[in-house]
KOLGU-4560 file (N, C-alpha, C; in nm, 3 decimals, padded with zeros to 5 digits):
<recs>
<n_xx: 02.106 n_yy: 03.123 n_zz: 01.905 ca_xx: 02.176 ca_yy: 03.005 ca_zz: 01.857 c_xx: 02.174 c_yy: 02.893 c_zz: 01.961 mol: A seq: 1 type: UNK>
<n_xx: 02.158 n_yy: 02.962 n_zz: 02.087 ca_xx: 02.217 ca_yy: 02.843 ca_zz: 02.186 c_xx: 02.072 c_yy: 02.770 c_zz: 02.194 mol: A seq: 2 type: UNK>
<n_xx: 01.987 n_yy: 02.833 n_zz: 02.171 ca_xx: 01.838 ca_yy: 02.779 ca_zz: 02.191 c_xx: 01.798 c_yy: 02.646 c_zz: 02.096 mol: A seq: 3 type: UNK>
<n_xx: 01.841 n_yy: 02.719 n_zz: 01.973 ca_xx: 01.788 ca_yy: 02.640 ca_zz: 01.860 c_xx: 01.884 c_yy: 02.479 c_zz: 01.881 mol: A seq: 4 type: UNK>
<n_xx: 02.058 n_yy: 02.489 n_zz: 01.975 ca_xx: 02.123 ca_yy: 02.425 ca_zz: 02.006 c_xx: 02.012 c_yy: 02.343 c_zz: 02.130 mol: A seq: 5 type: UNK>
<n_xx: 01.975 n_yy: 02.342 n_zz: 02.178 ca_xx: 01.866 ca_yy: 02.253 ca_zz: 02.336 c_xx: 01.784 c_yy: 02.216 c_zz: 02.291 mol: A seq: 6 type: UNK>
<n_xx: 01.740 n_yy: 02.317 n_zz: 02.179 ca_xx: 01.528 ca_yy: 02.249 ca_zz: 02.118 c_xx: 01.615 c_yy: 02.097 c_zz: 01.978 mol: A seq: 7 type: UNK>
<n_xx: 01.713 n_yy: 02.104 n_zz: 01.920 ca_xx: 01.735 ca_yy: 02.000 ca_zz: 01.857 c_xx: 01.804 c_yy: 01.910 c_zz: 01.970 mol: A seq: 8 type: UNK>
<n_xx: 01.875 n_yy: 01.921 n_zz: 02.065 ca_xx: 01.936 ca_yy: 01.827 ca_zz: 02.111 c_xx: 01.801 c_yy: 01.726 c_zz: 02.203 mol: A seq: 9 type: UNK>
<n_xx: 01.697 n_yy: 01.817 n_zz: 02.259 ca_xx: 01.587 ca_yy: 01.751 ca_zz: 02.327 c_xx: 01.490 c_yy: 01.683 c_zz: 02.199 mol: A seq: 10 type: UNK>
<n_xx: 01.515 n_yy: 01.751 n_zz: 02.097 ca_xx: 01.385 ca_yy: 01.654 ca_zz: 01.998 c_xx: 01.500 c_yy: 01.521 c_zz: 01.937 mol: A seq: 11 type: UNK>
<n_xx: 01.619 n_yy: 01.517 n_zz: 01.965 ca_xx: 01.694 ca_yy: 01.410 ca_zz: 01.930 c_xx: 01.667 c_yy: 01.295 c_zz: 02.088 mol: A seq: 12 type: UNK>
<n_xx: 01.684 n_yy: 01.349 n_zz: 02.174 ca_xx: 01.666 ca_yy: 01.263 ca_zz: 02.278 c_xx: 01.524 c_yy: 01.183 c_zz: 02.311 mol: A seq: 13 type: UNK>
<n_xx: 01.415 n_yy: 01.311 n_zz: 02.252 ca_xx: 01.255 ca_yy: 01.213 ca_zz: 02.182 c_xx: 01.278 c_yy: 01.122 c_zz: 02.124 mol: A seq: 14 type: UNK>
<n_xx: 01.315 n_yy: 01.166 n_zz: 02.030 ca_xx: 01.320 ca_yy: 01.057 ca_zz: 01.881 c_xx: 01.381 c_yy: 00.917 c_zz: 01.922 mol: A seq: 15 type: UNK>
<n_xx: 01.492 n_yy: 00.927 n_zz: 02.006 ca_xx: 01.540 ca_yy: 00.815 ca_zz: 02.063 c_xx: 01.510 c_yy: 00.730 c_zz: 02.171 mol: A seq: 16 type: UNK>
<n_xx: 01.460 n_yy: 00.812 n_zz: 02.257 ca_xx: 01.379 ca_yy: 00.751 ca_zz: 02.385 c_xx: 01.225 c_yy: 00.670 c_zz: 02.319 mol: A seq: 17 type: UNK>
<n_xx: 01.114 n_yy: 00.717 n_zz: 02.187 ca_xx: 01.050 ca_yy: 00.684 ca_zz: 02.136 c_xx: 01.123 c_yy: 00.547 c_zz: 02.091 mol: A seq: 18 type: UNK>
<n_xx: 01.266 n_yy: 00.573 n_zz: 01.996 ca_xx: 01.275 ca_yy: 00.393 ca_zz: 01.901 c_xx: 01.313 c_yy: 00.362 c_zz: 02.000 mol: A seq: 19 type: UNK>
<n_xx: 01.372 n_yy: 00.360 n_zz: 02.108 ca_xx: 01.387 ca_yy: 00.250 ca_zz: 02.265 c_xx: 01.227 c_yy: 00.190 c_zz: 02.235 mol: A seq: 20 type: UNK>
<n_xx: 01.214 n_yy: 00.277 n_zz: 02.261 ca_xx: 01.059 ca_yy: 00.188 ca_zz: 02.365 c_xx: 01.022 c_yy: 00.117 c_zz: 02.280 mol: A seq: 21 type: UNK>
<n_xx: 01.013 n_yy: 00.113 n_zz: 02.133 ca_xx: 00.921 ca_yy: 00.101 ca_zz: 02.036 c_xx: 01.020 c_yy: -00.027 c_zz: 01.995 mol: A seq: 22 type: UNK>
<n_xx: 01.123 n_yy: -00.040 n_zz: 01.987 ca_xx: 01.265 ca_yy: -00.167 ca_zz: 01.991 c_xx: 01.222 c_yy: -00.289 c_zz: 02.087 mol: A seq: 23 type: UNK>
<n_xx: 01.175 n_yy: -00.200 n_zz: 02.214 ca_xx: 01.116 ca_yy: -00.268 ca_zz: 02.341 c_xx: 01.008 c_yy: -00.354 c_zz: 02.309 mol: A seq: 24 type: UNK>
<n_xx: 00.918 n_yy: -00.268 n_zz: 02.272 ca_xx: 00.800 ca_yy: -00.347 ca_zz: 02.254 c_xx: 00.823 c_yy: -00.454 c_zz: 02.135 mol: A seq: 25 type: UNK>
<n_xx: 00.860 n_yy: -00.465 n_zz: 02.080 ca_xx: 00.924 ca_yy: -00.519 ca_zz: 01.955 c_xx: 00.954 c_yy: -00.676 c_zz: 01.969 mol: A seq: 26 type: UNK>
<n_xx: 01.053 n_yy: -00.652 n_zz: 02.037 ca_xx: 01.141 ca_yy: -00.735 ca_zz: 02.075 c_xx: 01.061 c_yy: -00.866 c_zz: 02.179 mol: A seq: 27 type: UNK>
<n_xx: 01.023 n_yy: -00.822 n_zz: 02.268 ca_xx: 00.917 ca_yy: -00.886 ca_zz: 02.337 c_xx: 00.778 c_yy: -00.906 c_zz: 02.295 mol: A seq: 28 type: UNK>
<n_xx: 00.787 n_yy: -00.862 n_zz: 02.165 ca_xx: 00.638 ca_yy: -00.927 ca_zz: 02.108 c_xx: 00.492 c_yy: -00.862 c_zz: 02.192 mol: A seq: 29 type: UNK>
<n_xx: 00.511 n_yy: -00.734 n_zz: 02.279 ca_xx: 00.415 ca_yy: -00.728 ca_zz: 02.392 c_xx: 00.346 c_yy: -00.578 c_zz: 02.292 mol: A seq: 30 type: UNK>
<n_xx: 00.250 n_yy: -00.511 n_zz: 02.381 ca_xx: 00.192 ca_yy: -00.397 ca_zz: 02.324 c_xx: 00.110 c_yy: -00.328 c_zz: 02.478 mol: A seq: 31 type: UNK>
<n_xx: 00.122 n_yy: -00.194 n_zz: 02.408 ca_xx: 00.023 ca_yy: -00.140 ca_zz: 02.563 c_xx: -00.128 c_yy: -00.088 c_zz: 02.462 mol: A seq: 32 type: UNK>
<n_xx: -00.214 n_yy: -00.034 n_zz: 02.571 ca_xx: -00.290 ca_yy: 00.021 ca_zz: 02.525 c_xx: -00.274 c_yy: 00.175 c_zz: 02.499 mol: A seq: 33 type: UNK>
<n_xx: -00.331 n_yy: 00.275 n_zz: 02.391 ca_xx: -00.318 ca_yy: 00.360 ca_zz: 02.325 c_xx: -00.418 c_yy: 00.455 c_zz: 02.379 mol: A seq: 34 type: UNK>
<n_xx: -00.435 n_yy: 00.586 n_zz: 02.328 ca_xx: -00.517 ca_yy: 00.673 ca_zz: 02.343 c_xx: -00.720 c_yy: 00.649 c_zz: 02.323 mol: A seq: 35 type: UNK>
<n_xx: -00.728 n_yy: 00.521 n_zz: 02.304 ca_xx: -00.830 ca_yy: 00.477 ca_zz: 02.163 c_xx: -00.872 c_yy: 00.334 c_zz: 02.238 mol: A seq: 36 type: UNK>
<n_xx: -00.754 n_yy: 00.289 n_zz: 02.311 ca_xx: -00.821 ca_yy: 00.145 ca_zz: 02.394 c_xx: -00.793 c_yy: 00.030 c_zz: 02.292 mol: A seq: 37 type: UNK>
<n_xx: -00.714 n_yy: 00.074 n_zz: 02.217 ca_xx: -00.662 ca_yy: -00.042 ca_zz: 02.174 c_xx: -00.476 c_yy: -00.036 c_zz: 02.168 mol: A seq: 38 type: UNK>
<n_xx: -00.445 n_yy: -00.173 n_zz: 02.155 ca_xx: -00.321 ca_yy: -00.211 ca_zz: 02.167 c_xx: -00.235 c_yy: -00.154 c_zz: 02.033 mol: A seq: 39 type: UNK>
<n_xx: -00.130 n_yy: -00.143 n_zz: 02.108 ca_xx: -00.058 ca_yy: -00.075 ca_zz: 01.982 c_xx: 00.103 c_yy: -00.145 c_zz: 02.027 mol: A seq: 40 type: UNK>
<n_xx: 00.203 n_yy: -00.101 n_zz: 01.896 ca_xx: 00.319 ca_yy: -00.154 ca_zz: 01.910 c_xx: 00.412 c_yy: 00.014 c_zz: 01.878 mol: A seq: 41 type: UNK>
<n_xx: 00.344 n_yy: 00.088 n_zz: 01.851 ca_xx: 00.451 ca_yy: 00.210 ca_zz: 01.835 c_xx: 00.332 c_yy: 00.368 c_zz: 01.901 mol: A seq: 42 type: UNK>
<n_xx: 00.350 n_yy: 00.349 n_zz: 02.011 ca_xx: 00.319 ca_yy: 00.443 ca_zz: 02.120 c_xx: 00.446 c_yy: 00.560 c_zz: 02.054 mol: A seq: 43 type: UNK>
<n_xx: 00.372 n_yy: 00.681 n_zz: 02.180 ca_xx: 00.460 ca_yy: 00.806 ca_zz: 02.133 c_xx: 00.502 c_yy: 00.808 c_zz: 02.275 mol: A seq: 44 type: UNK>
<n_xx: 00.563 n_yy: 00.880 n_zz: 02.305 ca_xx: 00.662 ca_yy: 00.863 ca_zz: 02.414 c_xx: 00.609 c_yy: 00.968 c_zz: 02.531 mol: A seq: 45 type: UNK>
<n_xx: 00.506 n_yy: 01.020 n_zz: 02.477 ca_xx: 00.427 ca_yy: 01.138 ca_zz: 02.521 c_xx: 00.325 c_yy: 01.042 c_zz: 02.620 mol: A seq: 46 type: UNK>
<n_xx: 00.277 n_yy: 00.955 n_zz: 02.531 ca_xx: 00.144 ca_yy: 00.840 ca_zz: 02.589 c_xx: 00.261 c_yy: 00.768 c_zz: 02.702 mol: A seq: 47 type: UNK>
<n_xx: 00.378 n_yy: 00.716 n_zz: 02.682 ca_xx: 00.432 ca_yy: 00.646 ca_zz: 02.738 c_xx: 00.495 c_yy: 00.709 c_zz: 02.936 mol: A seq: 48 type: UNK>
<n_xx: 00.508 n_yy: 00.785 n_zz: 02.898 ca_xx: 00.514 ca_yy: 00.927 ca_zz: 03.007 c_xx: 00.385 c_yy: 00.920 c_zz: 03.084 mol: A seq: 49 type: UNK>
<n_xx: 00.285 n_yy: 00.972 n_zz: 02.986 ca_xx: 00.197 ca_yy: 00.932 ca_zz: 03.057 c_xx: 00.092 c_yy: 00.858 c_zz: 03.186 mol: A seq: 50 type: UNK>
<n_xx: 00.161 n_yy: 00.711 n_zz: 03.100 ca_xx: 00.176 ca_yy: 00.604 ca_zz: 03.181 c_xx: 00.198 c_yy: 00.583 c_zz: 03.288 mol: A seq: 51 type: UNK>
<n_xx: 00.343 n_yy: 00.590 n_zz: 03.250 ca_xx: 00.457 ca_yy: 00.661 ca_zz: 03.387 c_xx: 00.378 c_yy: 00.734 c_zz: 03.498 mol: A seq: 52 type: UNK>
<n_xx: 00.336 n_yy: 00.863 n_zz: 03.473 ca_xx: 00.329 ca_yy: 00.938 ca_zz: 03.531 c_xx: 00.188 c_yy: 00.877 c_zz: 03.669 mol: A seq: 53 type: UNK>
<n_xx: 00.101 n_yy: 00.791 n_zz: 03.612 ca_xx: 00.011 ca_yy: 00.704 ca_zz: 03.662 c_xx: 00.082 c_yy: 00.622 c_zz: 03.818 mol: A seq: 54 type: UNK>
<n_xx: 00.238 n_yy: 00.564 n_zz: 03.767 ca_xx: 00.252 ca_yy: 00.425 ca_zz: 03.796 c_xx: 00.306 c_yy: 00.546 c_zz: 03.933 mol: A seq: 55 type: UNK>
<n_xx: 00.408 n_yy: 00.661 n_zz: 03.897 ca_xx: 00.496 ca_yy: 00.734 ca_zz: 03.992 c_xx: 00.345 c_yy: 00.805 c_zz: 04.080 mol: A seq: 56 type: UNK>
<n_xx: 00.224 n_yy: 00.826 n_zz: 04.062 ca_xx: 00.149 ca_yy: 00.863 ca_zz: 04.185 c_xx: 00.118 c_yy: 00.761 c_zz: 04.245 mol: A seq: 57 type: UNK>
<n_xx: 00.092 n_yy: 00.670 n_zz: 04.142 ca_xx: 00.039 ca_yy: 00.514 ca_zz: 04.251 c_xx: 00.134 c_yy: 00.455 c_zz: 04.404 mol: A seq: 58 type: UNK>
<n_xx: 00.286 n_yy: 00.522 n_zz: 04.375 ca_xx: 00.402 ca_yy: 00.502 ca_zz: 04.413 c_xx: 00.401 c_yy: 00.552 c_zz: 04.532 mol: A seq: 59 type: UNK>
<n_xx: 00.390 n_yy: 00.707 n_zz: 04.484 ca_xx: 00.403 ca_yy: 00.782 ca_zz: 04.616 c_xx: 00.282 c_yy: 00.800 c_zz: 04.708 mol: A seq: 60 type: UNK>
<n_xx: 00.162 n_yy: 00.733 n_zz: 04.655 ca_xx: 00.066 ca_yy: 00.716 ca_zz: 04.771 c_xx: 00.067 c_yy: 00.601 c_zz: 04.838 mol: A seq: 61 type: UNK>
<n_xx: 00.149 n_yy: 00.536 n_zz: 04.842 ca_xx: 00.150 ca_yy: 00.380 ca_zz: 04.907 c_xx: 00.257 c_yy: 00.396 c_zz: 04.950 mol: A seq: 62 type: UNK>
<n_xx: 00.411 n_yy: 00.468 n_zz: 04.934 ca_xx: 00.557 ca_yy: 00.513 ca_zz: 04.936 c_xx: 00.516 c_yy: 00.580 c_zz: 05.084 mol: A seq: 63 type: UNK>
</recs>
């Protein structure tokens, strides 16, 4: 029970961290690039991590 309680509370915190970003991009009229090389306005939060994960090594090799 307690499981099935963490795997919905983390796919609710997806779902929401996704319409952030996707509100984000929105709002500012902006877009990133996608899996495909083209621009998009509703990324998955998976690609967006991703990203991230790029900007946080770039960080710590110059950090």
């Amino acid at each position: 029970m307690a499981l099935i309680m963490v795997m919905t509370l983390s796919l609710m915190i997806y779902s929401l961290a996704e319409k952030r970003v996707r509100e984000a991009l929105a709002t500012h009229k902006v877009s990133i690039w996608d899996q495909k090389n083209k621009p998009t306005r509703y990324p998955t939060i998976r690609w967006v991590f991703m990203i991230f994960e790029d900007v946080l090594l770039s960080w710590e090799l110059t950090g």
